[in-house]
N, C-alpha and C positions, 0 to 999 in steps of 0.2 A: 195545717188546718187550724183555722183560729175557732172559740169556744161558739161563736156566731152560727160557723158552717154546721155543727151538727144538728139545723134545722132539715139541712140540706137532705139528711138520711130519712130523718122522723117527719117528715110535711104531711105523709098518707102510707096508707096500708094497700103495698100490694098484692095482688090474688094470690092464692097458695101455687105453688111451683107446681109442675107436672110430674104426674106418677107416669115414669116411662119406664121402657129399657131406655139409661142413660149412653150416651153416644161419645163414648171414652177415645181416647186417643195416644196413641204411644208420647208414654213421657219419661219411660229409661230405657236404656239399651243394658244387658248382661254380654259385655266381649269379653272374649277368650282368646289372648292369641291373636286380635285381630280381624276376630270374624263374630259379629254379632249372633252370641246361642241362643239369648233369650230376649222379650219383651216386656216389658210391666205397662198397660192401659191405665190409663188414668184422666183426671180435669184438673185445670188448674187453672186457679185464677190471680191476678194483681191487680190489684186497687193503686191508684196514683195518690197525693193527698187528696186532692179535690173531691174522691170517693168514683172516680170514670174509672172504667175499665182500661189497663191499658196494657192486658194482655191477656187472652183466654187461651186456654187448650181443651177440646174434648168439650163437655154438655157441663159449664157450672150453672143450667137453670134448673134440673134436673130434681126433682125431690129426692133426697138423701137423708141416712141418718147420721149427723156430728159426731156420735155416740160423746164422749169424754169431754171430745173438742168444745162443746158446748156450756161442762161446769163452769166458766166462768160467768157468763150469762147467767146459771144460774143462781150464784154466787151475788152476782147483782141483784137479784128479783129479791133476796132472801135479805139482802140488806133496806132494801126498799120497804121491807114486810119489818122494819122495826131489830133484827139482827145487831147487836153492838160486838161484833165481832170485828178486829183489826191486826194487822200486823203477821205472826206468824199463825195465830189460826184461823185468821181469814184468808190466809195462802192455803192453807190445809185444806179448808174448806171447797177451794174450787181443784182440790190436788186429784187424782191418780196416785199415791202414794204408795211407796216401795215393802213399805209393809216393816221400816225399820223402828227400832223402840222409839224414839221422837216423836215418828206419825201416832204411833198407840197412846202415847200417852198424852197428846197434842186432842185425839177424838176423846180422846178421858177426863181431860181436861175442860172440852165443850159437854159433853153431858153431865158435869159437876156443876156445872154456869146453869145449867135446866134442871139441874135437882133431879137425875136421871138414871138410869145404868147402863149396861151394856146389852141387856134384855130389851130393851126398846129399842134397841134397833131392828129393823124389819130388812135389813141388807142380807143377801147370801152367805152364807159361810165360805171363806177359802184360807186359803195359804197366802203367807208375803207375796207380793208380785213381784220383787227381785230374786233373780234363780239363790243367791247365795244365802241371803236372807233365809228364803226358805228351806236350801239343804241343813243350815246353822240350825232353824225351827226343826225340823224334822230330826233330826238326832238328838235333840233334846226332846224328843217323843213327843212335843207341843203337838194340838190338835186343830183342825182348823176352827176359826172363828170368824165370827162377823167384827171385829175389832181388826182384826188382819186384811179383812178383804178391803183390796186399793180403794173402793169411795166411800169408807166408815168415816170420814170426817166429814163428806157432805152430807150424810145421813146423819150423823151427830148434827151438825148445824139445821138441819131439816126438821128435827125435832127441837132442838131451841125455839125455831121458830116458831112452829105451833104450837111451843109452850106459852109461847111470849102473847101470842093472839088468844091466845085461850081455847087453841081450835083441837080437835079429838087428835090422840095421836097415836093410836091400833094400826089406823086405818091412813095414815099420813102419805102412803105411795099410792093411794088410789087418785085415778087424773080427774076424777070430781072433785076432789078434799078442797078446802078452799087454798090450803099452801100450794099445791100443784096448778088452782086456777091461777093463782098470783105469777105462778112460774111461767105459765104459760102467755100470759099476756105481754109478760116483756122478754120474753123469747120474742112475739111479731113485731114489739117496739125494736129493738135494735135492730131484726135482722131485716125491718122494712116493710115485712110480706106474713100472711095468713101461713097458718100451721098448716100443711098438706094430711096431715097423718100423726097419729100419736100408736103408739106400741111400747115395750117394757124393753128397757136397756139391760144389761147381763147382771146389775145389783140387785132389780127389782124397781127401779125408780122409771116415771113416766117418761118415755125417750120423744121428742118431737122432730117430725121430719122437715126440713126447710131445703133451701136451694145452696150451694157450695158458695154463692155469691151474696146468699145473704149472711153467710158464717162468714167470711169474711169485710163485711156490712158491721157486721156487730161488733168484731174486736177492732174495729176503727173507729167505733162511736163510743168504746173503753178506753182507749189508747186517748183520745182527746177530750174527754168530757174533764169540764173545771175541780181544779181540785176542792177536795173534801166532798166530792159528789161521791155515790154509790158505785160511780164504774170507774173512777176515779183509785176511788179505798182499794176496790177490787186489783187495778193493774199494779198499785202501789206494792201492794200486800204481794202481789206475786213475784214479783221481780226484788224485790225484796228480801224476800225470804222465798228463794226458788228451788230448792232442797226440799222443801216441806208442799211443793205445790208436784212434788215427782219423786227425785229420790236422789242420794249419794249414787255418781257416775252415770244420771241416767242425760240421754242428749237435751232435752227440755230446759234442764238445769243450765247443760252446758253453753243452748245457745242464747239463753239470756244472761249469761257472764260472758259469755264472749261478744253480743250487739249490744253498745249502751242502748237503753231503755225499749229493748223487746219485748214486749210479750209476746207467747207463743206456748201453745196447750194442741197435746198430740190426744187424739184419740183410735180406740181399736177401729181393724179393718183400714188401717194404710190412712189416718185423717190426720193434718194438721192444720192451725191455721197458727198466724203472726201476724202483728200489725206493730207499728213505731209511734212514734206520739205525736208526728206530723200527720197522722192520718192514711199515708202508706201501708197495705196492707195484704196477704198474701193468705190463700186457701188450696189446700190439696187434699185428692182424694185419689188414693193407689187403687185401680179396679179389682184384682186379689187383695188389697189386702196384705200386703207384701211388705212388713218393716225395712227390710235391706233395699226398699226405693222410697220408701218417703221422707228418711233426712237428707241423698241427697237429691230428692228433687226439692225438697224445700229449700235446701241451702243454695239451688240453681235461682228456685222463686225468687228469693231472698234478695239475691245480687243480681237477678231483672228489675225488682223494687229499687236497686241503690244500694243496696249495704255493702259496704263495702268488701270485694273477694280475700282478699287478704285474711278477715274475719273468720270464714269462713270455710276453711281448707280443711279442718279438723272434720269436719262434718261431709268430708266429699263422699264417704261411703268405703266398705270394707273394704279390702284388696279382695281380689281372683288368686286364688291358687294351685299349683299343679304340680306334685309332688314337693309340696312343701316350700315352692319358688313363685313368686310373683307374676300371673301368668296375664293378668286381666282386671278386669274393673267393673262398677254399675256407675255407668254413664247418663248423665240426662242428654234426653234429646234433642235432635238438632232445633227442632220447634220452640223448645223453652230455653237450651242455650245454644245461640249462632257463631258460640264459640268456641264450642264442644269439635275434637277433630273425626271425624268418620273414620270408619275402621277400615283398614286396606283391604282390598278386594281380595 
């Protein structure tokens, strides 16, 4: 997609997506042996360059929440809003972070830049998000903290921001604040479409509900917007430093070192989306919820988009096992791959 095409996204604003029950559709198989034990419901979407559909599974019009999948987006708005943030704390910024000493001191780092402390942040308190991380914290009697909790770096940068504006910053996660309106407005610029629904995501921060199509809308309108733009800095900064946008060993990392020039940001409740820099781009959303189906159905996504499977074999999903022996697999479906084999009757 050349720099031209991303008129093609942003021409008009359309209607917010519908609050339904969404109309999911089997997009893994759990075989055993042979015989299909389990299902995972889900949507999925692929974007061509062009921004057409050119493949759906299940409801991606559906009003949903991105939850995480969407830091990058906002990651943008916040650069737009004046942010001089680049490189690895502007990865940090749009991360889910594992909760290793780097991310900490990486958020410590952004609230030095705002003349700030750790008290100003208005994020939850938790534990690291990587299990090891935290058993390491936890015998070290460590306590939880809002520095620890995975989106302290976009709340770090959140409060930069409204320091930089000069705007209150008690009240910076309220979806009034003017930082949250800024957030909110180019949330509809990328994703195409009107906010369906706003509610609080599990940090604290304003979550907005859009359509599975127009998350995948957006990280195509990052992936190609010219460089030294704001969504531009964003995909750079992530892929870039994609450790610090997730964590040591986490998949997110992995598959943008393993696809030149992916972006790709998972969020809770089964979300991912990816997009390449021709504008190709992919959205999923596991109906439970389910991690042990959303990399490999994204990695199925992935190489319906093009990329190539070779890439992406790491990522097919854990084995099945049965007394310790290799009994089985999480299969995507025959609907998203037609060249996935059906299990023997």
């Amino acid at each position: 997609m050349t720099p031209g095409a991303l008129a093609d996204y942003g021409c008009s604003l359309a209607a917010a997506p519908s609050i339904r029950e969404p109309l999911h559709a089997p997009v893994a198989h759990l075989v055993r042996g042979g015989v299909i034990e389990g299902i995972h419901y889900g949507s999925v979407v692929v974007l061509a360059a062009d921004g057409s559909v050119e493949l759906q599974i299940g409801d991606i019009e559906a009003a949903f929440y991105p939850r995480s999948a969407l830091k990058p987006v906002q990651a943008v708005a916040m650069l737009r809003a004046g942010l001089p943030l680049d490189g690895d704390l502007l990865s940090l910024t749009a991360a889910s972070h594992s909760g290793e000493e780097r991310h900490l001191a990486g958020t410590r780092r952004i609230l030095e830049l705002a003349g700030l402390a750790e008290d100003h942040l208005r994020n939850v308190t938790d534990m690291p998000f990587d299990p090891v991380v935290r058993e390491d914290w936890i015998r070290a009697g460590r306590l939880p903290s809002r520095l620890a909790q995975n989106c302290s770096g976009k709340h770090a940068a959140m409060l930069y921001t409204a320091h930089l504006n000069g705007w209150s910053l008690d009240d910076y996660l309220d979806p009034a604040h003017p930082l949250q309106q800024a957030i909110a407005e180019i949330v509809e610029d990328l994703t195409g479409q009107a906010i369906a629904r706003v509610t609080v995501d599990g940090c604290g921060a304003p979550l907005f509900s859009v359509s599975l199509h127009g998350l995948a809308r957006a990280a195509a309108r990052i992936t190609t917007a010219p460089p030294g733009t704001p969504e531009a800095r964003v995909a750079d900064a992530m892929r870039e430093h994609a450790e610090m946008a997730s964590g040591t060993g986490r998949d997110v990392a992995a598959l943008m070192r393993a696809v030149p020039g992916l972006l790709t940001k998972d969020g809770f409740e089964g979300v991912q989306v990816a997009a390449l820099p021709d504008g190709r781009a992919v959205a999923v959303k596991i109906a439970d919820g389910a991690d042990r189906a959303r990399v490999p159905v994204t990695a199925a996504a992935l190489a319906r988009c093009g990329v190539d499977p070779a890439a992406l074999t790491e990522f097919a999903g854990a084995p099945l096992l049965g007394g310790g022996a290799v009994v089985g697999s999480i299969r995507p479906a025959r609907a998203l791959d037609p060249l996935a084999e059906s299990p023997a009757p």
